[in-house]
NUGU-123345 format. One record per residue (C-alpha): x, y, z; residue in one letter. Coordinates in steps of 0.1 Angstrom, whole numbers, padded with zeros to 4 digits, always signed. Example, Ala and Ser with C-alpha at 12.3 -4.5 7.8 and 13.67 -1.06 7.14 Angstrom:
<nodes>
+0123-0045+0078a/+0137-0011+0071s/
</nodes>
This chain:
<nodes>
+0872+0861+1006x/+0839+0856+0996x/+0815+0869+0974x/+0829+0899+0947x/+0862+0901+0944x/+0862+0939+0931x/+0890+0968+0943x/+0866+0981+0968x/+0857+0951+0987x/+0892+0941+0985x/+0898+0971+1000x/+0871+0973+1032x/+0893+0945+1040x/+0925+0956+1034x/+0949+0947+1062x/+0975+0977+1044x/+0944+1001+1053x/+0931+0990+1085x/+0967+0992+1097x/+0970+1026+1087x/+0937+1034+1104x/+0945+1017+1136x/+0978+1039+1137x/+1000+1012+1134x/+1019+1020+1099x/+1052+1029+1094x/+1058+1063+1093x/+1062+1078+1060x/+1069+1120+1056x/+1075+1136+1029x/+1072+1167+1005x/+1063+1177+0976x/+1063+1212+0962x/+1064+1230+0997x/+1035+1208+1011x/+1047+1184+1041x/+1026+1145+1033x/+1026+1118+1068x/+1010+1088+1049x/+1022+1071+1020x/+1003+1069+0988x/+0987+1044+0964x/+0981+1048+0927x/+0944+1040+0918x/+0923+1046+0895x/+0888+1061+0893x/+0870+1032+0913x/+0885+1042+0947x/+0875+1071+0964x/+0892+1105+0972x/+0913+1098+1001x/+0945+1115+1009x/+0961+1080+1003x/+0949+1077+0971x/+0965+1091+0937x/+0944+1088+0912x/+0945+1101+0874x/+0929+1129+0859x/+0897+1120+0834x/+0893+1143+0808x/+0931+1162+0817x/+0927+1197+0804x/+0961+1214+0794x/+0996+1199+0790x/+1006+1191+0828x/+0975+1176+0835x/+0974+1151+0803x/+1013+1142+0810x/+1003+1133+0845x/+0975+1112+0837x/+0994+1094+0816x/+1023+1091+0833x/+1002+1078+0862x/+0981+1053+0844x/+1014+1038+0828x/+1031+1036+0861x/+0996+1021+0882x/+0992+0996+0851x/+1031+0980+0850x/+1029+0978+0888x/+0994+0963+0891x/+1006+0939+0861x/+1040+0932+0883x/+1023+0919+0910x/+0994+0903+0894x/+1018+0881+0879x/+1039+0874+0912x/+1002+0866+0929x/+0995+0838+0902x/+1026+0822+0904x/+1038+0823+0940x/+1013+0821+0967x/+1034+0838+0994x/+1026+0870+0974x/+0989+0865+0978x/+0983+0856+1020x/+0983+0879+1045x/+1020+0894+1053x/+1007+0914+1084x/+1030+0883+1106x/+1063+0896+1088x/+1085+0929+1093x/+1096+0949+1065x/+1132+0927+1065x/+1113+0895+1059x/+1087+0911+1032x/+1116+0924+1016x/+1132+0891+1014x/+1100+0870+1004x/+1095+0898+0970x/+1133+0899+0959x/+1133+0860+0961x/+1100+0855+0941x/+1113+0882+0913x/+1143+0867+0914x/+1125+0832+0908x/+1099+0851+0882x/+1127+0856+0864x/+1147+0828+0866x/+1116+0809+0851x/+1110+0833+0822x/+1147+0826+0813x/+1142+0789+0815x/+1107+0790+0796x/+1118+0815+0772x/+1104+0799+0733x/+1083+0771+0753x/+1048+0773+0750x/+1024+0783+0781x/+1009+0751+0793x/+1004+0764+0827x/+0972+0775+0855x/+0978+0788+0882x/+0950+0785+0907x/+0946+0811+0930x/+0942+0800+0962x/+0924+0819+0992x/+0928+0825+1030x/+0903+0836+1056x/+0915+0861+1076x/+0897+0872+1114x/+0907+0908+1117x/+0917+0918+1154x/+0897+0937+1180x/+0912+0966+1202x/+0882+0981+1216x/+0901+1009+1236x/+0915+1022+1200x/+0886+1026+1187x/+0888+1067+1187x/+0925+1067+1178x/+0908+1045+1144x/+0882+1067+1141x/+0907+1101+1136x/+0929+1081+1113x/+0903+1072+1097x/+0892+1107+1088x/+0930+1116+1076x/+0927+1088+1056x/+0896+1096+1034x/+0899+1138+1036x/+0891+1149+1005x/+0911+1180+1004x/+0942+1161+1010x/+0938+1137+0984x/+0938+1170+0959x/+0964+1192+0974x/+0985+1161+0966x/+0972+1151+0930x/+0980+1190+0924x/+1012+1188+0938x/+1021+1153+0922x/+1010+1170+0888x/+1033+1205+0891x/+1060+1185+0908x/+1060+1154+0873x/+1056+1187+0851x/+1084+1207+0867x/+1111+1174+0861x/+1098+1155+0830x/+1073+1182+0815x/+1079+1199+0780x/
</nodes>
């Protein structure tokens, strides 16, 4: 991609997202606290706006469950961002477009490259990092369906409401307190 690399442009051309705005996304349902979700969920940080797909952490947590779920959160977002950051730089699989594969194959291509991340920690274990790994780029033409057009549009909507995004952070937070809280 061109230009700034940042979360947000990354995401205004997020094939994940436009998939799940064109209606074409796996189903995901499930529950939390009473409150029926239909769309998976992401863990972000304060960058990425209030959608109902996004999680993100509580600044400035006031009271107990509140600062265990923010920092429950921020520990869990930062080992998986650092996970796949490092499976990017080494295996460029990780970083093209996967929208070609089903879930089988994807499943396939990330046990193999953990698999091979750790094979090669093993073997460099007490060597010293002599290594770059350059990250390489691919220029992707999105598809256009004009006749889905409205059927985006109302996903699209789910996607960013507002209210949704907090019932779940609220939910999220009673539901962590209620399992791991003190």
């Amino acid at each position: 991609m061109p230009g700034s690399h940042n979360d947000l442009n990354v995401l205004q051309r997020s094939h994940l997202f436009a998939r799940l705005a064109a209606g074409d996304a796996l189903p995901v349902n499930f529950e939390v606290n009473g409150h029926p979700y239909t769309t998976g969920y992401y863990l972000a940080d304060g960058i990425y706006p209030s959608w109902s797909t996004f999680v993100k952490t509580i600044r400035n947590p006031q009271g107990n469950k509140r600062a265990h779920f923010a920092q429950v959160q921020e520990a869990t977002r930062n080992d998986v961002e650092r996970a796949f950051g490092v499976l990017q730089s080494r295996f460029a699989i990780v970083r093209g477009p996967a929208r070609f594969w089903d879930k089988k194959t994807l499943w396939r291509i990330m046990t193999a490259c953990v698999i091979m991340h750790n094979m090669i920690i093993e073997d460099e274990r007490g060597q010293p990092e002599d290594f770059n790994y350059e990250h390489v780029g691919t220029t992707v033409t999105p598809e256009k369906d004009e006749d889905r057009i409205k059927r985006f549009l109302e996903v699209r909507r789910k996607i960013e409401d507002r209210d949704t995004h907090d019932q779940l952070r609220d939910d999220l937070v009673e539901h962590l307190w209620q399992r791991h809280g003190q």
